[in-house]
C-alpha positions as CSV (number, residue, x, y, z in Angstrom):
1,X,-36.0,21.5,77.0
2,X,-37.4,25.0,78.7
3,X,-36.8,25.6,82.0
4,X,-39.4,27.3,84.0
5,X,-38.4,30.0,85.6
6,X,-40.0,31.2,89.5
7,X,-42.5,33.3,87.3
8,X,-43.9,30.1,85.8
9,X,-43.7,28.3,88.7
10,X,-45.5,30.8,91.1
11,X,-48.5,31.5,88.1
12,X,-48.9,27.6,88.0
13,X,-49.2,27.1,91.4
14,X,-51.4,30.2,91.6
15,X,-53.5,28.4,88.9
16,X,-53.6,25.3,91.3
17,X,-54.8,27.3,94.8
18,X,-57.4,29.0,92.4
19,X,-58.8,26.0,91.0
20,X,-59.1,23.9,94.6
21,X,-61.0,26.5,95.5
22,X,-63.4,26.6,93.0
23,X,-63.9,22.8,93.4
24,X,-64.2,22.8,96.5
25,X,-67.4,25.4,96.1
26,X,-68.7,23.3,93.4
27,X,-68.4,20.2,95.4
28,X,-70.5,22.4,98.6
29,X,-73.2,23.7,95.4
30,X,-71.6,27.4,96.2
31,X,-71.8,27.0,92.7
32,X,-73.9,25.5,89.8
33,X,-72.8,23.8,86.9
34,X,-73.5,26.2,84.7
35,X,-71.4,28.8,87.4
36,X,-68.5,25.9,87.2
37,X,-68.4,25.5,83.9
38,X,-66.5,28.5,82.3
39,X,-63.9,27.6,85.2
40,X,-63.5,24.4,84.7
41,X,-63.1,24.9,81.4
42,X,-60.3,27.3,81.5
43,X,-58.5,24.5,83.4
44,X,-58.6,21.7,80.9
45,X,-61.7,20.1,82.6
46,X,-64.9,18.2,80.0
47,X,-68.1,16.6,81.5
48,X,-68.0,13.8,79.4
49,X,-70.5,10.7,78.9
50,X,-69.9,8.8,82.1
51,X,-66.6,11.3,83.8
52,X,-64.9,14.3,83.9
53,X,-62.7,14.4,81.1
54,X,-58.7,16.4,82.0
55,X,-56.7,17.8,79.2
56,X,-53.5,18.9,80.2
57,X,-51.0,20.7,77.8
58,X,-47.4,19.4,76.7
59,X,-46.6,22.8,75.1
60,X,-45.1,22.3,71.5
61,X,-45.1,18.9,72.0
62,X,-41.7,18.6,74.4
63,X,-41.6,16.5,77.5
64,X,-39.2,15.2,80.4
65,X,-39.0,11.5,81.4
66,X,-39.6,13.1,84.9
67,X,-43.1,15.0,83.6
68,X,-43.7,12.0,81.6
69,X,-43.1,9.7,84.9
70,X,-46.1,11.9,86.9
71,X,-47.8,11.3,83.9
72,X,-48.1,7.6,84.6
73,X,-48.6,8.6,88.3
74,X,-51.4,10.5,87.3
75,X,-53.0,7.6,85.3
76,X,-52.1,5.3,88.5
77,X,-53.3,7.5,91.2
78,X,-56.2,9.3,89.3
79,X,-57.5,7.3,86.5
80,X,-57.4,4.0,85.5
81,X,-54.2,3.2,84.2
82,X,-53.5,4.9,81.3
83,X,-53.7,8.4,79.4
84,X,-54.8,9.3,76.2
85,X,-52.7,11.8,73.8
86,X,-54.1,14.0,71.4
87,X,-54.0,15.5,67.9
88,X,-52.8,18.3,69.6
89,X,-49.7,18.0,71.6
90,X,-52.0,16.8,74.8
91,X,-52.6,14.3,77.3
92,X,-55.9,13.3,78.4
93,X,-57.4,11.3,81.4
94,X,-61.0,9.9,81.0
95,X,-62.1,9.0,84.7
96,X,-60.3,11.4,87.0
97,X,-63.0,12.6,90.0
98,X,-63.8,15.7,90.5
99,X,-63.0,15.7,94.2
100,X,-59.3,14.9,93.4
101,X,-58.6,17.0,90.4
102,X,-56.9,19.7,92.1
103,X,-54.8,17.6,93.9
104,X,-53.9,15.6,90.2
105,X,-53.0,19.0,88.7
106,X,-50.7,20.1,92.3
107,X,-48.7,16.9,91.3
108,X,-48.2,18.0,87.8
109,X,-47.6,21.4,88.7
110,X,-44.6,20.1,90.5
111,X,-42.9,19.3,87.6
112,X,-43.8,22.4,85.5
113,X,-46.8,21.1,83.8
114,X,-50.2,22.8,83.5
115,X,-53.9,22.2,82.0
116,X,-54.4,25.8,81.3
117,X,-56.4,27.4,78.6
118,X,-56.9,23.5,77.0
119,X,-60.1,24.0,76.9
120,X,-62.9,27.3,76.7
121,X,-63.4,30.3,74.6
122,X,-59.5,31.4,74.9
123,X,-55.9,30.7,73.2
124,X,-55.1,26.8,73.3
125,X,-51.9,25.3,73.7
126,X,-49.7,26.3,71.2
127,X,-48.0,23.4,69.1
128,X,-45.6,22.5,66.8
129,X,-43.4,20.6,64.8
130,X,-42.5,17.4,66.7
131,X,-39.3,17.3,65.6
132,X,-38.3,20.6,66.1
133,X,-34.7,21.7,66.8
134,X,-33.3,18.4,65.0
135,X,-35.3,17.9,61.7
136,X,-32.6,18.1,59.2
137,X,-32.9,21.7,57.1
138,X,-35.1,23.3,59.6
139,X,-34.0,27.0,59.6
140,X,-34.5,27.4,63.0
141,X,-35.8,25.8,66.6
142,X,-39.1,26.4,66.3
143,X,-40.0,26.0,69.7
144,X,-38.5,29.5,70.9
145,X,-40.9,31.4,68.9
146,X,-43.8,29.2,70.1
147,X,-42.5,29.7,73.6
148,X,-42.4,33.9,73.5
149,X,-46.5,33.3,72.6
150,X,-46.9,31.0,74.9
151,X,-45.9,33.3,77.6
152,X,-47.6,36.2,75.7
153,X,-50.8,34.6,75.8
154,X,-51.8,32.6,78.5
155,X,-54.2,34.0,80.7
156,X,-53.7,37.6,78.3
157,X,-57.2,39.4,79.8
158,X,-58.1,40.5,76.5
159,X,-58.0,37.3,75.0
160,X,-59.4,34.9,77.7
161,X,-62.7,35.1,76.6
162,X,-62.6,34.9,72.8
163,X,-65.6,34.2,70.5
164,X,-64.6,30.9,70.1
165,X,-61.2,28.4,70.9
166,X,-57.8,29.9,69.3
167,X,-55.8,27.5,68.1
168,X,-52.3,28.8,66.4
169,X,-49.4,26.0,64.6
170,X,-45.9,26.7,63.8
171,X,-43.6,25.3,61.7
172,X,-40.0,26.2,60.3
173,X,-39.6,23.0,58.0
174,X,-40.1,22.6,54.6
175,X,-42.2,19.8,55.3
176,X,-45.2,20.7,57.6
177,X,-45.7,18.2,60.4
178,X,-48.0,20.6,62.6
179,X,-50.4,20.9,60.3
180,X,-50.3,24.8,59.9
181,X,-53.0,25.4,57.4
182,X,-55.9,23.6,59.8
183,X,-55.1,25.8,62.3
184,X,-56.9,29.7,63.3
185,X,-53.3,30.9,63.1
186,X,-50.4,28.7,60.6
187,X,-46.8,30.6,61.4
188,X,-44.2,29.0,59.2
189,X,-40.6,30.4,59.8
190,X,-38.4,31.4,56.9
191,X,-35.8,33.7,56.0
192,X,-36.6,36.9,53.1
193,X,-34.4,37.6,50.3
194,X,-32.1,39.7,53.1
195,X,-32.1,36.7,55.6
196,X,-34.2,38.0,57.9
197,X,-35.7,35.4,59.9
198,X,-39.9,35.9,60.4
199,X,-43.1,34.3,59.3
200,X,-45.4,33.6,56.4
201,X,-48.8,33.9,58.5
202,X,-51.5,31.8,57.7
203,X,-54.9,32.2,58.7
204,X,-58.7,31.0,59.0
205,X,-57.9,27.6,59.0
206,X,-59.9,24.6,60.5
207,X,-61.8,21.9,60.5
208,X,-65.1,20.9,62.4
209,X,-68.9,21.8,61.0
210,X,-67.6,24.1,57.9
211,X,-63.7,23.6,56.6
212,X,-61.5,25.9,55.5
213,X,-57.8,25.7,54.5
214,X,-56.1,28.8,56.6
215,X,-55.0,31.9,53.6
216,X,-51.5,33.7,53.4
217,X,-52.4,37.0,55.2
218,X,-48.7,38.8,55.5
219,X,-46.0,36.8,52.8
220,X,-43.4,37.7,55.8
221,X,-43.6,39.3,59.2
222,X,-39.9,39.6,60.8
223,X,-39.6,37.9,64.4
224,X,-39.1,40.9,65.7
225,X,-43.2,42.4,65.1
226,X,-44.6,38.5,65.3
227,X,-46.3,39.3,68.5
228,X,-48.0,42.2,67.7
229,X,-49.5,41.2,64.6
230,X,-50.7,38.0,65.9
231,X,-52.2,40.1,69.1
232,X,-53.5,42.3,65.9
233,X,-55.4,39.9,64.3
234,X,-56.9,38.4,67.9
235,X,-58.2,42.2,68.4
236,X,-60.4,42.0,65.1
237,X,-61.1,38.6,65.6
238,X,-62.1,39.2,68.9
239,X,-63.8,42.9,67.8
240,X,-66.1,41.4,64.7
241,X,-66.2,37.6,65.7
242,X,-69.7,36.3,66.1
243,X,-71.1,35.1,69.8
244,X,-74.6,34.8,68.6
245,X,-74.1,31.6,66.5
246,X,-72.0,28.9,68.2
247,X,-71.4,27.4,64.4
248,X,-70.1,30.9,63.0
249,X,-68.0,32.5,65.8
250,X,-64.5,30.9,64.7
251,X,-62.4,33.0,63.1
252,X,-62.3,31.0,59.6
253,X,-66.0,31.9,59.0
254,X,-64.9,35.5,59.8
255,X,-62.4,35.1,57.3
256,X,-64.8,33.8,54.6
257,X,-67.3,36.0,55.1
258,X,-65.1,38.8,54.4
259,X,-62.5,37.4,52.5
260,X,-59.2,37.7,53.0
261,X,-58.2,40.9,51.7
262,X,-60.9,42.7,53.7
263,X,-59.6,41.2,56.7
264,X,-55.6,41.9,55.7
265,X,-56.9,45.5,55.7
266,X,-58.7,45.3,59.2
267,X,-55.8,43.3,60.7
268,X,-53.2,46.2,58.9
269,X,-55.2,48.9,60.1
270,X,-55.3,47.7,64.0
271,X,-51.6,47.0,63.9
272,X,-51.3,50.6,62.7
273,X,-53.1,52.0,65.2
274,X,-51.9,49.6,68.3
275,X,-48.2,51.7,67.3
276,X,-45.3,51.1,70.0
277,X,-47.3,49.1,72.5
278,X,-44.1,47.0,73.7
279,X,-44.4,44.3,72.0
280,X,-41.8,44.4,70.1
281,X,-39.2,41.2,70.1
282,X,-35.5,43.0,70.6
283,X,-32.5,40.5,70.2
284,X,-32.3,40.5,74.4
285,X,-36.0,39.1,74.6
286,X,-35.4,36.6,71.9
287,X,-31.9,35.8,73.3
288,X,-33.2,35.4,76.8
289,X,-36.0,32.9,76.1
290,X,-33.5,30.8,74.0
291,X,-31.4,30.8,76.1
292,X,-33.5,29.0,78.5
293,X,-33.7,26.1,76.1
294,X,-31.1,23.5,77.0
295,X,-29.9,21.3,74.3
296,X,-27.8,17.7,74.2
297,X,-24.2,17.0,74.4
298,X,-24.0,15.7,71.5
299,X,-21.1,13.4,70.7
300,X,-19.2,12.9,67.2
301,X,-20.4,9.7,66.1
302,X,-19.7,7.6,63.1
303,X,-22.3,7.5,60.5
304,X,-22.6,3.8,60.2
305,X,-21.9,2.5,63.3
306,X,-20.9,-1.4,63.8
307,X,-23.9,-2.2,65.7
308,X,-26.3,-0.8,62.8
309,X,-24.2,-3.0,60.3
310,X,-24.2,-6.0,62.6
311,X,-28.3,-5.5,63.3
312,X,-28.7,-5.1,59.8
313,X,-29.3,-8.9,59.0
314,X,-32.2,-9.2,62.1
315,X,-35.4,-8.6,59.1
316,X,-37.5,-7.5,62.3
317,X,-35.5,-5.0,63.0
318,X,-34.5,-3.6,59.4
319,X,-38.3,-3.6,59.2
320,X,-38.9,-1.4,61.9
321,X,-36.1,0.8,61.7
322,X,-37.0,1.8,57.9
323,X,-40.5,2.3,59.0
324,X,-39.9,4.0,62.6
325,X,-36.2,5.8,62.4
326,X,-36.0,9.5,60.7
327,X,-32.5,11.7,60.2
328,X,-31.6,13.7,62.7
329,X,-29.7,16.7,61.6
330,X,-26.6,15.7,64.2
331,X,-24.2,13.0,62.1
332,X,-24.8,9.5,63.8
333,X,-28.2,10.6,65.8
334,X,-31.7,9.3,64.9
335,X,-35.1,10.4,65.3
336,X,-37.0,7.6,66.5
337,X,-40.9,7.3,66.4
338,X,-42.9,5.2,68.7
339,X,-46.2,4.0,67.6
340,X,-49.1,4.2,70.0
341,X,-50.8,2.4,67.3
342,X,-50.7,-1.8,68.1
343,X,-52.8,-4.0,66.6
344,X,-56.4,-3.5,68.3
345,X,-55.5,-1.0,70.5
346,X,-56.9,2.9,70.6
347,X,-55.1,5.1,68.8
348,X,-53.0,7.1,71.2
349,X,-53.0,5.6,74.1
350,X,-49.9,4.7,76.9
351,X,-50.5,2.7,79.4
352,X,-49.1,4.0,83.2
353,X,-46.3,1.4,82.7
354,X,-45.4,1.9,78.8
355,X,-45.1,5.7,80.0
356,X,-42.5,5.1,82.7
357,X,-40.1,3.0,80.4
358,X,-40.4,5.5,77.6
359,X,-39.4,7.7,80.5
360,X,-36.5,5.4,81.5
361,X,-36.0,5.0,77.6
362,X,-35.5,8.7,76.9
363,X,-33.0,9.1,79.9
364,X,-31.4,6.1,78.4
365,X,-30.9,6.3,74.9
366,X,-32.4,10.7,74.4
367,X,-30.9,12.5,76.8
368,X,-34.3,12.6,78.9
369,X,-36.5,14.1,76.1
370,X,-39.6,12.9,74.4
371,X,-42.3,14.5,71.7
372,X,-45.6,13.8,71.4
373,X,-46.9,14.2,67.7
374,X,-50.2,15.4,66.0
375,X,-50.1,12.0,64.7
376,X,-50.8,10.7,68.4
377,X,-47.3,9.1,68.6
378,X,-44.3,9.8,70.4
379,X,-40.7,10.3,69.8
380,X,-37.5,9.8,71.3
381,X,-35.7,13.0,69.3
382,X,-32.2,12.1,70.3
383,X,-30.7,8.4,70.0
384,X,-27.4,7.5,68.9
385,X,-27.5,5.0,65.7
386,X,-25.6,2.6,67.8
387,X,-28.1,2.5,70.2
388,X,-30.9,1.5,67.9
389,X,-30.6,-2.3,68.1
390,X,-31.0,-2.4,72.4
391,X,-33.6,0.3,71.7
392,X,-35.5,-1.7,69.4
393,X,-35.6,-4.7,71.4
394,X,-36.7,-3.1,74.5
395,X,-39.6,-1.3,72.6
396,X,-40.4,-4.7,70.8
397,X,-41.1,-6.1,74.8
398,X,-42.6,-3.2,75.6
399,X,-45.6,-3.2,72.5
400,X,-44.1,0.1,71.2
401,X,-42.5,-1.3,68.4
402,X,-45.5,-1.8,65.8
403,X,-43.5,-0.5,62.5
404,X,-46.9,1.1,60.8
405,X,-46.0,4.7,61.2
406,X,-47.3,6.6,58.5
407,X,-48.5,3.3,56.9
408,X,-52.5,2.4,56.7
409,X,-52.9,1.5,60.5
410,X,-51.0,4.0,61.5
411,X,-54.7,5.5,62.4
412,X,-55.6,9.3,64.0
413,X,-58.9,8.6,66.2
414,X,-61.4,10.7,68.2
415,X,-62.2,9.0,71.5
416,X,-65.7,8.9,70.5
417,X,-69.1,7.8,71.5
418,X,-67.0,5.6,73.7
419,X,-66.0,8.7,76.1
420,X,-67.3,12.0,74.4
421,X,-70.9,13.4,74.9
422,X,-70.9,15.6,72.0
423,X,-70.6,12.0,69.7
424,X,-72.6,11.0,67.2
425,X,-70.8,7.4,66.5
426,X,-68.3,5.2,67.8
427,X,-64.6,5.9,66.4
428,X,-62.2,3.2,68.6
429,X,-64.0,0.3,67.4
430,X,-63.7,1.6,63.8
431,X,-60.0,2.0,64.5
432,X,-59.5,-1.3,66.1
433,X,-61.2,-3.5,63.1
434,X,-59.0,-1.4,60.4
435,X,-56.0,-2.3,62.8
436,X,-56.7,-6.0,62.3
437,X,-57.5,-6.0,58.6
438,X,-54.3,-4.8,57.5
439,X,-52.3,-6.0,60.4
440,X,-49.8,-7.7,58.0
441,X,-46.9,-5.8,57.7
442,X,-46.1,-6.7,53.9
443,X,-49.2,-5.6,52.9
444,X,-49.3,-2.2,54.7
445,X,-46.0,-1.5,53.5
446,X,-47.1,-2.7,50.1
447,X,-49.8,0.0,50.0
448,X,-47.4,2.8,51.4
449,X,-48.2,5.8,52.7
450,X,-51.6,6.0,53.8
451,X,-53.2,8.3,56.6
452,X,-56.7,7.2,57.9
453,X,-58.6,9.4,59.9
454,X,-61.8,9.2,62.3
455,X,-63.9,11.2,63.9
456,X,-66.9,10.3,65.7
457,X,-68.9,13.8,65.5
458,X,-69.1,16.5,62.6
459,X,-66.6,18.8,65.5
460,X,-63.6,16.7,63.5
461,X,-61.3,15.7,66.6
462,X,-60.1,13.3,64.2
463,X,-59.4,15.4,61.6
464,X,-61.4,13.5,59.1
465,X,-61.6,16.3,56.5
466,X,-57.6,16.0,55.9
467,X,-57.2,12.1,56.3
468,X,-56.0,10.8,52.9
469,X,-58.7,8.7,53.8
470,X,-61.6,10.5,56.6
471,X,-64.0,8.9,58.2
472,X,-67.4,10.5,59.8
473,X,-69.4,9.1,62.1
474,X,-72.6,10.8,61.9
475,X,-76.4,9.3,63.5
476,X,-79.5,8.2,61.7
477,X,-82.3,7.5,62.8
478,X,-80.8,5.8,66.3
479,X,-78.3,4.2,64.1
480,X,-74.5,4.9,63.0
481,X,-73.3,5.7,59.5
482,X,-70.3,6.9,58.4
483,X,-69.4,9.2,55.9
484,X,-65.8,8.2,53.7
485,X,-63.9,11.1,52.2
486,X,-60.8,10.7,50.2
487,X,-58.2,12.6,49.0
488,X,-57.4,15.0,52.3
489,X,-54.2,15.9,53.6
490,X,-52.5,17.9,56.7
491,X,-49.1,18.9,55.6
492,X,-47.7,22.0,53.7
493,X,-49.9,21.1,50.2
494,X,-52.7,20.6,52.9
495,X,-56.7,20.0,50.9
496,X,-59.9,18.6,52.3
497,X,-60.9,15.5,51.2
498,X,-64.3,14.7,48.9
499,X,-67.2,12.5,50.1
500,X,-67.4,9.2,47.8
501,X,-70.8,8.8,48.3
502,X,-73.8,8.1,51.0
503,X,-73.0,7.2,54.3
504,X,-72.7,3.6,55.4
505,X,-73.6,1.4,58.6
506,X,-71.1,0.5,61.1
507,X,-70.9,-2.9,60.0
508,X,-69.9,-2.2,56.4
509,X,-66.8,0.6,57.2
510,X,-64.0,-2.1,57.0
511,X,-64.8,-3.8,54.3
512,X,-65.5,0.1,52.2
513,X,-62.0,1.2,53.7
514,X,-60.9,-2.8,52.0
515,X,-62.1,-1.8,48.7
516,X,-60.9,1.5,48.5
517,X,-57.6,0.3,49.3
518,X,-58.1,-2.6,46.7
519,X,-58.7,-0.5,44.1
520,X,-55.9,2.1,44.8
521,X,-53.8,-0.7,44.0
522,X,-55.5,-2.1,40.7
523,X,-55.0,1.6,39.5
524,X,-52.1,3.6,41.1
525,X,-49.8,3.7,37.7
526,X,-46.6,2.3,39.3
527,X,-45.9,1.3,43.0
528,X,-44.5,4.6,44.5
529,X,-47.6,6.8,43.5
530,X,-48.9,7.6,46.9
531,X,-52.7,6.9,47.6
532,X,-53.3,10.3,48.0
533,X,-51.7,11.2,44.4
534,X,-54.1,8.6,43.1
535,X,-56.6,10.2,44.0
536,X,-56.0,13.6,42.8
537,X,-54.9,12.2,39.2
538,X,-57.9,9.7,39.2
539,X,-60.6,11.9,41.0
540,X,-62.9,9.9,43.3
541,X,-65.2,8.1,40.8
542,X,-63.4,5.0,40.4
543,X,-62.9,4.8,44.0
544,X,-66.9,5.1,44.6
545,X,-67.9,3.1,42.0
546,X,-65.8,0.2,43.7
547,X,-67.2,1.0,46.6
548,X,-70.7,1.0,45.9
549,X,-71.2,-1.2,42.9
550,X,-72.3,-4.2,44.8
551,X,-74.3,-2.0,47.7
């Protein structure tokens, strides 16, 4: 965990006496919405369909049980119950009032969370891998170096007012679980033939209206110059970017339009000319932010404990623990996953009660630390093997237990026309029926590893485009369709998915997602070829002539 120090503290609180203020003048009509709006904005704040909508950032993904305890107060005192977390490392509350938003973001403030810069023209929360600092064969802790631009970039006055939302990933794993290559800016961390820790940098990544898998700019950038070239490219992203055209003022259509190697030479020239602007990274500024991270007391624990052998003949809880416990890179520690992904329920959501056990669950059994994943699950990053039987029973009571993680109902979800006003179609419901057709365990875990996604709008919340299988909700004429890629994926061989065919009605999405799932399993050519494999030896014909042979 970080620890802020009185400089974050006193710029949070700042943030809060600024923001009452500027409620309280919307609230009198000192200010239109259209005035309130950029502000709001800048503090994590959507009009949505029927509320205000607050987004407030878990940077990199880490939490306290005591930040995720005012979590659940928050959903108590503020909303209605429960929160909502994100594809990217977020919370969200649906029905908070205006009037008592301020006071909402003074009680997180307290316990050195903010909501700034989730939202608006400006550098969004920067995230990570989830399991950073105890994946096995990670080459560092990610998390520092997400950290030093954290601190770099919020509220940075050049970059507050950006063509378009910033969004930047990092990763120092082989596998990529934060999605770096969907991302404006993909860092992943890796040592050079001299062992120099830096970066391969990525960029021009992202999803929404036009896709486009993020290019290699710079091979390797040492640790030590990270900041500048990333604060390079923002300067000729935020020097050429378009802010005539909504739909072409990200950086990816920059990018495209002109292509890579002309922007490596306008990104090489800037950092040229920026020279010694002190930014860079010397061992002390490096040292001093990690050094702020505090990490467990790890004990030295058998690898097979006697309460893993003795739990090993409960088939509930072998099931879950193959589907929901990861190595941890510590001898006798686990990584557990908790699914936020029951039967019928929305994807990613906690209730105010499930969030104050996982609290007293990670002070318990994780030394008081949880992660929230781009999967919209958590985490409890530290548990002791020998724990893992009085976990799993606890979590079982609790509804946190469902062992579907990574499996077909293990589903990533938009809110949708349910909450958002940009919407075209409903995603939840979508979500929900999928849930309940392949709600029997043996079957999902006969089919294997299979990522649905949804989005309810062509902006891709949901991440369709990447979703082994993606699912579009889009309007016509009154009515919702739903486009069906296939084929997508997030991680490091990351690829967008290809449409199978027309769209289809609400009514029929189940029972296309059924028989594209059916006929994976007629073809795959032996049980552990992945869906997404399939696809890309097969191509998507079979799959769409299954689909829409009897429509």
């Amino acid at each position: 965990m970080y620890a802020y120090d009185e400089l974050d503290r006193t710029l949070i609180n700042e943030r809060v006496s600024e923001f009452r203020d500027q409620v309280k003048r919307r609230l009198s009509g000192e200010l239109t919405e259209d005035e309130f709006k950029i502000l709001r904005l800048q503090n994590g704040v959507y009009l949505q369909l029927h509320a205000y909508m607050f987004r407030v950032a878990i940077p990199y993904g880490t939490l306290s049980s005591k930040q995720m305890r005012r979590f659940a107060h928050v959903a108590r005192r503020y909303d209605r119950d429960y929160g909502h977390f994100t594809t990217r490392q977020n919370i969200q509350f649906n029905w908070i009032k205006l009037s008592e938003l301020p006071d909402a973001l003074a009680d997180l403030a307290e316990v050195g969370i903010h909501a700034m810069q989730t939202s608006g023209n400006n550098m969004r929360n920067v995230t990570s891998d989830q399991w950073a600092g105890v994946a096995p064969g990670e080459i560092e802790d990610p998390r520092i170096w997400s950290e030093l631009i954290r601190q770099h970039t919020t509220l940075h006055p050049e970059f507050s007012f950006l063509p378009r939302k910033f969004k930047i990933a990092i990763t120092a794993s082989e596998h990529d679980r934060a999605a770096i290559k969907i991302h404006d800016i993909g860092l992943r961390l890796h040592k050079n033939a001299d062992g120099e820790t830096g970066f391969e940098v990525l960029v021009g990544g992202g999803l929404g209206r036009t896709p486009f898998i993020a290019k290699t700019i710079k091979p390797f950038v040492p640790g030590r110059d990270i900041l500048s070239y990333i604060e390079a490219i923002l300067r000729v992203y935020n020097q050429y970017g378009r802010r005539d055209n909504i739909y072409k003022a990200r950086i990816k259509i920059l990018v495209h339009e002109l292509g890579i190697e002309k922007f490596s030479k306008e990104v090489d020239e800037e950092w040229r000319l920026m020279g010694d602007v002190g930014l860079t990274l010397d061992h002390t500024a490096i040292e001093e932010v990690r050094s702020r991270f505090s990490y467990p007391a790890y004990e030295k624990l058998p690898h097979m404990p006697d309460e893993l052998k003795q739990a090993a003949h409960d088939p509930l809880f072998e099931r879950w623990r193959k589907n929901s416990v990861f190595p941890h890179k510590v001898q006798g520690y686990s990584i557990v996953v908790l699914s936020l992904k029951p039967v019928g329920g929305p994807p990613g959501d906690a209730s105010a009660d499930q969030m104050d056990a996982i609290a007293d669950l990670a002070d318990r059994y994780s030394f008081g630390e949880i992660r929230v994943g781009h999967e919209q699950n958590l985490a409890l990053p530290h548990v002791a093997k020998r724990d893992l039987p009085a976990l799993f029973k606890t979590l079982d009571r609790l509804g946190l237990a469902t062992p579907n993680v990574n499996l077909v109902t293990d589903i990533i979800a938009c809110p949708g026309l349910d909450y958002c006003s940009l919407a075209n179609a409903r995603s939840i419901p979508i979500a929900q029926e999928l849930t309940r057709r392949f709600a029997n365990h043996d079957t999902a875990s006969l089919i294997g590893r299979l990522h649905i996604n949804i989005s309810g709008c062509i902006n891709a919340c949901g991440h369709h485009h990447v979703g082994h299988i993606g699912i579009l909700g889009v309007e016509k004429n009154g009515e919702e369709f739903y486009q069906i890629t296939i084929g997508g994926r997030a991680d490091e061989n990351a690829q967008m998915g290809t449409l199978i065919g027309p769209a289809v009605p609400y009514a029929e999405v189940a029972d296309v997602i059924e028989d594209i799932v059916e006929a994976y399993l007629a073809l795959r050519d032996r049980p552990e070829e992945l869906f997404v494999d399939a696809v890309k030896r097969l191509g998507v014909e079979p799959f769409k002539e299954r689909v829409y042979a009897t429509r």
